[in-house]
TORKOL-4160 file (C-alpha; in steps of 0.2 Angstrom, whole numbers, padded with zeros to 4 digits, m for minus):
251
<pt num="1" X="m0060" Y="0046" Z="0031"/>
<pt num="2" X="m0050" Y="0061" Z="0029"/>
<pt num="3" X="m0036" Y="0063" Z="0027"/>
<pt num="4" X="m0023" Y="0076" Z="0034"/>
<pt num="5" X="m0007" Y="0080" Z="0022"/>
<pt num="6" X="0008" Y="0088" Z="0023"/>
<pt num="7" X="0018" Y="0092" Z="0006"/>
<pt num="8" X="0036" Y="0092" Z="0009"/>
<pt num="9" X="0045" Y="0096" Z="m0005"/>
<pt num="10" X="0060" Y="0110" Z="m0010"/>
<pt num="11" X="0053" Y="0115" Z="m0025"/>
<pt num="12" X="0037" Y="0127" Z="m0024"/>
<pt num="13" X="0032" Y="0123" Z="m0043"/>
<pt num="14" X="0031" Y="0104" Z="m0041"/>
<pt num="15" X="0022" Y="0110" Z="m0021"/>
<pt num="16" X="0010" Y="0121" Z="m0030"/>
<pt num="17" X="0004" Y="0108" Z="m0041"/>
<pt num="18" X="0003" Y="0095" Z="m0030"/>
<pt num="19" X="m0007" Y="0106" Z="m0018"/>
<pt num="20" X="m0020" Y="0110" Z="m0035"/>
<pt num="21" X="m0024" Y="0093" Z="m0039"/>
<pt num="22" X="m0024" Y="0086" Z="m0024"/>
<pt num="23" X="m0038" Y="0099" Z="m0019"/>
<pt num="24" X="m0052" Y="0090" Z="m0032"/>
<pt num="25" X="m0052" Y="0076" Z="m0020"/>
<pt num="26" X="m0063" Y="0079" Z="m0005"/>
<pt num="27" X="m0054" Y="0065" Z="0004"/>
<pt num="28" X="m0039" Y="0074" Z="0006"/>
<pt num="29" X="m0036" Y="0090" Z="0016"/>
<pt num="30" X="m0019" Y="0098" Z="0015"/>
<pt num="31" X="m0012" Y="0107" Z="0031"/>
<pt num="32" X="0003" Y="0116" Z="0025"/>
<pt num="33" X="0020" Y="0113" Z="0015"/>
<pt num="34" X="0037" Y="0112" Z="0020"/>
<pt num="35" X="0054" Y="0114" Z="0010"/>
<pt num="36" X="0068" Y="0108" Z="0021"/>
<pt num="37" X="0073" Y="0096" Z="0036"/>
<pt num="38" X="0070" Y="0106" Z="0049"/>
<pt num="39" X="0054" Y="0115" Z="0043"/>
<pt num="40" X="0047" Y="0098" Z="0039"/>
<pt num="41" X="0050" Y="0090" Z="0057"/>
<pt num="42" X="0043" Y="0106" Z="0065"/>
<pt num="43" X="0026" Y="0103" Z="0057"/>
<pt num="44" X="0025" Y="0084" Z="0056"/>
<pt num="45" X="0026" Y="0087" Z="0077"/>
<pt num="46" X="0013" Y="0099" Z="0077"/>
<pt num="47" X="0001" Y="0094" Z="0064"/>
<pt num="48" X="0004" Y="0077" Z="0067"/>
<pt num="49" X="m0001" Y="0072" Z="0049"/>
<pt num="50" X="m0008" Y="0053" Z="0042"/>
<pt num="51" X="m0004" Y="0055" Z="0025"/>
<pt num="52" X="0013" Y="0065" Z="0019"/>
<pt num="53" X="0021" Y="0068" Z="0000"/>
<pt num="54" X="0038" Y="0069" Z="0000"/>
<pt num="55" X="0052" Y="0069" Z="m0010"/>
<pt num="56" X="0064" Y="0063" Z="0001"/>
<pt num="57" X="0080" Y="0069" Z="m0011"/>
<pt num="58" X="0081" Y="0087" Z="m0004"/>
<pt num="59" X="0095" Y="0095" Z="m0014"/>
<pt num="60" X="0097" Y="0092" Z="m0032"/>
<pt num="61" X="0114" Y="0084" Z="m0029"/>
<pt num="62" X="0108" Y="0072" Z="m0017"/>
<pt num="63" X="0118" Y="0079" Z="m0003"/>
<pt num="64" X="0102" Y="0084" Z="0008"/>
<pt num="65" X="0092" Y="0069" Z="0011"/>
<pt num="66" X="0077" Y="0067" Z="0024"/>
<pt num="67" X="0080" Y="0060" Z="0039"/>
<pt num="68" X="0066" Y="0045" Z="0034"/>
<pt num="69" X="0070" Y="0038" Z="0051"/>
<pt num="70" X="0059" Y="0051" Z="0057"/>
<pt num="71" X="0042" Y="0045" Z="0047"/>
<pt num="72" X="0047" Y="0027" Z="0055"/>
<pt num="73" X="0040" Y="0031" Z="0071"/>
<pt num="74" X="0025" Y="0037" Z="0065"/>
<pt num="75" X="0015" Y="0020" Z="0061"/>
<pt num="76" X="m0002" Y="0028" Z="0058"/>
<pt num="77" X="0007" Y="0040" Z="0043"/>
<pt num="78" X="0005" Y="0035" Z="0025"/>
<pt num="79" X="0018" Y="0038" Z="0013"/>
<pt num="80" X="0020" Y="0045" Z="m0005"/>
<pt num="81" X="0037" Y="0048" Z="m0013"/>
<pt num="82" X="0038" Y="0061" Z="m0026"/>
<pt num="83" X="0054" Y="0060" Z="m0037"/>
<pt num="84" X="0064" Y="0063" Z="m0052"/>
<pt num="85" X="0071" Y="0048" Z="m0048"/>
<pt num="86" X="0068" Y="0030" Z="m0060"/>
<pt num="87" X="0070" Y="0018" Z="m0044"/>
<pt num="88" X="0068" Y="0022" Z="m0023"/>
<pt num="89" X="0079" Y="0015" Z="m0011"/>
<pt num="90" X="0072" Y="m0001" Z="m0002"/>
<pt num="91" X="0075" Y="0007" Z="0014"/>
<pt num="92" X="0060" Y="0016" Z="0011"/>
<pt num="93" X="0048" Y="0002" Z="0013"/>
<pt num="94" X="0052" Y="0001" Z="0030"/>
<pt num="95" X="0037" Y="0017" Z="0032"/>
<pt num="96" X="0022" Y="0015" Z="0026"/>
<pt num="97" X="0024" Y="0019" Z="0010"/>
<pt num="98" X="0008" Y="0017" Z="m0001"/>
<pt num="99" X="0015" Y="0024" Z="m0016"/>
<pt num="100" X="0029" Y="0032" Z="m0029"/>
<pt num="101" X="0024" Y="0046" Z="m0041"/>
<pt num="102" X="0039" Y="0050" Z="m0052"/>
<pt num="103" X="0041" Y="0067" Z="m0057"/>
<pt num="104" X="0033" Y="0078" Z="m0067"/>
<pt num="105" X="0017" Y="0077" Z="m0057"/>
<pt num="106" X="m0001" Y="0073" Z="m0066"/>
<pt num="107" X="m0015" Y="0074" Z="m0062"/>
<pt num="108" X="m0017" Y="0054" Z="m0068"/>
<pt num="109" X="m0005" Y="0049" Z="m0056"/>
<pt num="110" X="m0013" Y="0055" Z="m0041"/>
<pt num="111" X="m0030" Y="0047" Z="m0047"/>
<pt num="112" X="m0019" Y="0032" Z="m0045"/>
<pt num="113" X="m0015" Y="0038" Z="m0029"/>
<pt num="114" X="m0030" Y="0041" Z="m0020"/>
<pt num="115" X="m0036" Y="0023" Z="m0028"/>
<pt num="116" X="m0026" Y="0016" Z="m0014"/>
<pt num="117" X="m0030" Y="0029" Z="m0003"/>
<pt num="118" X="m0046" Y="0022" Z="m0006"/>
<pt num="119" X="m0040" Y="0005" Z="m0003"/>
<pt num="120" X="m0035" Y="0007" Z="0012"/>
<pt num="121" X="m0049" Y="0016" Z="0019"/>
<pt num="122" X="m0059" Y="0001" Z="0015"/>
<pt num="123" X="m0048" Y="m0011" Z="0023"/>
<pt num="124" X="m0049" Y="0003" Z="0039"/>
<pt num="125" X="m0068" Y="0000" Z="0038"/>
<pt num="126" X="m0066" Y="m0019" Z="0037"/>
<pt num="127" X="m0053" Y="m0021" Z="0051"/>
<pt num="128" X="m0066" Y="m0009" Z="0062"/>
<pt num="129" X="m0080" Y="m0020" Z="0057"/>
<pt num="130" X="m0073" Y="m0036" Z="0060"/>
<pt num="131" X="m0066" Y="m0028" Z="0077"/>
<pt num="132" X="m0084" Y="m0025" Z="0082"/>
<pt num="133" X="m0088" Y="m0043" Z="0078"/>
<pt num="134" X="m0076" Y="m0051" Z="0085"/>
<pt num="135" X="m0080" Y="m0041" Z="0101"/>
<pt num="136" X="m0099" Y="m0049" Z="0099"/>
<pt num="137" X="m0094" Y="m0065" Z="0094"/>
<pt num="138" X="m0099" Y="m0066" Z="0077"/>
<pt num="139" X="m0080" Y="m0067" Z="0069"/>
<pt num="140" X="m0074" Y="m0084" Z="0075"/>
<pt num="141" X="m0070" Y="m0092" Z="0059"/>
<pt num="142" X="m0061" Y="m0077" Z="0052"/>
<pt num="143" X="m0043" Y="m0076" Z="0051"/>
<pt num="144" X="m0033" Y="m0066" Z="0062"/>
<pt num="145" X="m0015" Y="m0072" Z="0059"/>
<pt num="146" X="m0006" Y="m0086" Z="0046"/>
<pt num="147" X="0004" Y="m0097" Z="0057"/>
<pt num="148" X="0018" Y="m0103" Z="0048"/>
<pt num="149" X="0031" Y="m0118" Z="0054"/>
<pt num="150" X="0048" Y="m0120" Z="0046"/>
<pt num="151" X="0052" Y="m0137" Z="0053"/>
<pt num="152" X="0062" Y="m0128" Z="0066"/>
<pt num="153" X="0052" Y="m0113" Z="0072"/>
<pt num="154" X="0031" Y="m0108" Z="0072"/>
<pt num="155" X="0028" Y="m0092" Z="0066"/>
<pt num="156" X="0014" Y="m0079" Z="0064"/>
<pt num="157" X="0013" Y="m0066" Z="0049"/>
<pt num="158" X="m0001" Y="m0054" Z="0053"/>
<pt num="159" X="m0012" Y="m0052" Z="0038"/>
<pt num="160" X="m0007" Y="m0035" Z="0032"/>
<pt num="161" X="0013" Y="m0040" Z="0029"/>
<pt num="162" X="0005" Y="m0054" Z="0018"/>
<pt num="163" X="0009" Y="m0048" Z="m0002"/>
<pt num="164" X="0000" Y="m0064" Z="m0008"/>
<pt num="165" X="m0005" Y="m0081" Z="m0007"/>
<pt num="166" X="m0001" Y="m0093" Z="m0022"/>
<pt num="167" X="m0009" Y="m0110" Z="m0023"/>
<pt num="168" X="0004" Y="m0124" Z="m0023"/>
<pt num="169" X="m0008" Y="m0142" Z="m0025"/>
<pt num="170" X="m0017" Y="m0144" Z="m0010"/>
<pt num="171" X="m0006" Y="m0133" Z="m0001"/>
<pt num="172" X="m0001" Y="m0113" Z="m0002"/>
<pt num="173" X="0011" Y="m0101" Z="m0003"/>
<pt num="174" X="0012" Y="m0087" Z="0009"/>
<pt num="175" X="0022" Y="m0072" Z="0001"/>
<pt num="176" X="0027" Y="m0056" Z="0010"/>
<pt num="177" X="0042" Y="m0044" Z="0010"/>
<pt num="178" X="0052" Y="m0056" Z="0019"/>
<pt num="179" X="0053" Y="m0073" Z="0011"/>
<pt num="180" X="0040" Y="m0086" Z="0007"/>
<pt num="181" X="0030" Y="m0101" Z="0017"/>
<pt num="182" X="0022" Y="m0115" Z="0014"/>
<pt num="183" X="0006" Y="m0118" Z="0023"/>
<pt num="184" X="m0005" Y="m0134" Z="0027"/>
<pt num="185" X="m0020" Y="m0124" Z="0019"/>
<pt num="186" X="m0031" Y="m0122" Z="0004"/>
<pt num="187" X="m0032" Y="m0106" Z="m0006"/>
<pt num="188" X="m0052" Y="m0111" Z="m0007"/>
<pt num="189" X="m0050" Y="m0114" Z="0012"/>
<pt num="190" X="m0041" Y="m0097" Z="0012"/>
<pt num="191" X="m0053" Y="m0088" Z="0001"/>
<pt num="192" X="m0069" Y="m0091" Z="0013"/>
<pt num="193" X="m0059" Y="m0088" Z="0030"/>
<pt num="194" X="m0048" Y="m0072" Z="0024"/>
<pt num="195" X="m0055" Y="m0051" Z="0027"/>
<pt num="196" X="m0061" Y="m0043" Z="0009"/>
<pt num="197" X="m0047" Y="m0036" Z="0007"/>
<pt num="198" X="m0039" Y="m0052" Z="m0001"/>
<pt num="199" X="m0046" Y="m0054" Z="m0019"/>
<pt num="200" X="m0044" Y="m0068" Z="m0027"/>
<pt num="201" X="m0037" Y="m0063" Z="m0046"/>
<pt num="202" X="m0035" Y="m0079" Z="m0051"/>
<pt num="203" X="m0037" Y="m0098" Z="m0049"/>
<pt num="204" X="m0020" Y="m0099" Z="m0042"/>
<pt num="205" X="m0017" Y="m0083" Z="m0034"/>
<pt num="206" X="m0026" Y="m0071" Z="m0018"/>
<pt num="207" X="m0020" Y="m0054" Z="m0018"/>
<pt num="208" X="m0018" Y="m0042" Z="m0002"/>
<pt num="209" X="m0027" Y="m0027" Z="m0011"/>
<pt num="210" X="m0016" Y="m0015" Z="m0002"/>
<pt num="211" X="0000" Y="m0021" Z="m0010"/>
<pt num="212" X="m0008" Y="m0021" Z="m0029"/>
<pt num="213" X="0000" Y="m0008" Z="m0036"/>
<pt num="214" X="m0008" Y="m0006" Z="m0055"/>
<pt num="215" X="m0015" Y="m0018" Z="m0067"/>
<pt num="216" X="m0007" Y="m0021" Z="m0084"/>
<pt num="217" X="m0013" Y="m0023" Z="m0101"/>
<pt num="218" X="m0002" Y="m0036" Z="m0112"/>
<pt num="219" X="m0003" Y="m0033" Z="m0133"/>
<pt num="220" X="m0013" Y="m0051" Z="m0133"/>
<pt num="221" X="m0025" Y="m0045" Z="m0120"/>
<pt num="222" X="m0021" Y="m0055" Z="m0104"/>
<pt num="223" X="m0020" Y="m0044" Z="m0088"/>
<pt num="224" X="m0007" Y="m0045" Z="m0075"/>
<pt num="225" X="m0007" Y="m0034" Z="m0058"/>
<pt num="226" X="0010" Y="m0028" Z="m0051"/>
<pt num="227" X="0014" Y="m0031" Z="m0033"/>
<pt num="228" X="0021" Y="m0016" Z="m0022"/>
<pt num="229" X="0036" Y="m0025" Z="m0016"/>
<pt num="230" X="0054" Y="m0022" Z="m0021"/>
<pt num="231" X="0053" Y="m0035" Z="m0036"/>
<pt num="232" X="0040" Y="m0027" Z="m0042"/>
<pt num="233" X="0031" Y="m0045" Z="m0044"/>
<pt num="234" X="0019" Y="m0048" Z="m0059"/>
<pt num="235" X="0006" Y="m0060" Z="m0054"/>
<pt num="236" X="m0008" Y="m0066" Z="m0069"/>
<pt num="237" X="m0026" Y="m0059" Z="m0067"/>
<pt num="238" X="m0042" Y="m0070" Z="m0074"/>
<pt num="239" X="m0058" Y="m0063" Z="m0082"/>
<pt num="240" X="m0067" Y="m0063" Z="m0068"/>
<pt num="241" X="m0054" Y="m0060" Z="m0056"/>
<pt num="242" X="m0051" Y="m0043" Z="m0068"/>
<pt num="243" X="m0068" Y="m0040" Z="m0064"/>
<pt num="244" X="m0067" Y="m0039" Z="m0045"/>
<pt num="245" X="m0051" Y="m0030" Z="m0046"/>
<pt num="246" X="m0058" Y="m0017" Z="m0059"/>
<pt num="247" X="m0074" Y="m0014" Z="m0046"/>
<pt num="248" X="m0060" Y="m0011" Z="m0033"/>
<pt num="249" X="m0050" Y="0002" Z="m0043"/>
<pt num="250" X="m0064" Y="0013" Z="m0048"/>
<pt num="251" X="m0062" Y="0031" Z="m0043"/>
């Protein structure tokens, strides 16, 4: 997959840069720049772009913001936020954001980036796979949906809102952005039926690929993987479950 980018951003140093290192991936072809509201819009309408880096903050005193209400209705767009900024506003995972690079911009960070770039793509390719299949028949016992009933009301989470699952005895845990469920289900029962894109890390815990934002190094050894929600959820990662997360973050 390609794809198509469009760097909004008031400040041509941190644009420039973005644009060089971004041009060593082949995966990612830049269409142009933009370094105001109205500028941006225009091109978003005509280029219509899946992928955009932005720094939403477009004065240095905060007093020109993007209208992020704008990315909203473009589901198919992927989201990066460039910033000075230590912390971003919740509001911004209501697009699809995929990522947060704080300012100054490295080379490093956008390796990072394109890792779930990368992530994605492979999920695209599962979900397009498993499309086909189910079309011939052959994906009966997959997934589609985690129904979920709160005494009161049955629900369904579709698997890409789901952060996590986390084994609770012979029962789990479903966590997404919006609260936590209990279902009548097994992680092992989950692990055989759930798309590749769910990993499980650890004995207690499968992870939505998508929503791992890095894996950590403690000073006694132990890894941890950080979830892309707005806690910022630290989940525990096994041996092997380090080594199937590793093979999915190579560059």
């Amino acid at each position: 997959m390609i794809y198509r980018c469009l760097i909004i951003d008031t400040d041509e140093k941190s644009r420039n840069l973005l644009n060089t290192l971004i041009r060593d991936f082949e995966e990612i072809s830049v269409l142009d720049f933009a370094d105001n509201v109205d500028e941006a819009i225009d091109k978003i309408n005509h280029f219509d772009p899946n992928l955009i880096f932005i720094d939403p903050d477009l004065a240095e005193d905060d007093s020109t913001t993007f209208p992020m209400e704008i990315i909203y209705k473009l589901p198919e767009t992927l989201v990066v936020i460039t910033t000075v900024k230590k912390e971003i506003s919740f509001k911004l995972f209501e697009t699809n954001f995929i990522d947060y690079i704080k300012k100054p911009i490295s080379d490093k960070k956008i390796k990072k980036t394109l890792r779930k770039l990368r992530k994605i793509e492979i999920m695209y390719t599962s979900n397009k796979e498993e499309k086909n299949e189910t079309r011939n028949g052959k994906l009966d016992n997959k997934i589609q949906k985690v129904i979920v009933d709160n005494g009161k009301n049955i629900g369904f989470i579709d698997l890409k809102d789901i952060l996590f699952f986390k084994a609770d005895h012979k029962y789990t845990i479903v966590h997404t952005s919006d609260g936590a469920y209990l279902i009548n289900k097994s992680l092992n029962y989950l692990g055989d039926k759930l798309p590749n894109v769910f990993v499980r890390i650890h004995k207690s815990y499968l992870v939505n690929l998508l929503r791992v934002n890095n894996m950590l190094k403690s000073d006694n050894g132990k890894y941890s993987v950080v979830i892309n929600d707005k806690s910022q959820s630290r989940l525990p990662v096994s041996r092997q479950g380090r080594t199937k997360l590793t093979e999915s973050f190579i560059v």
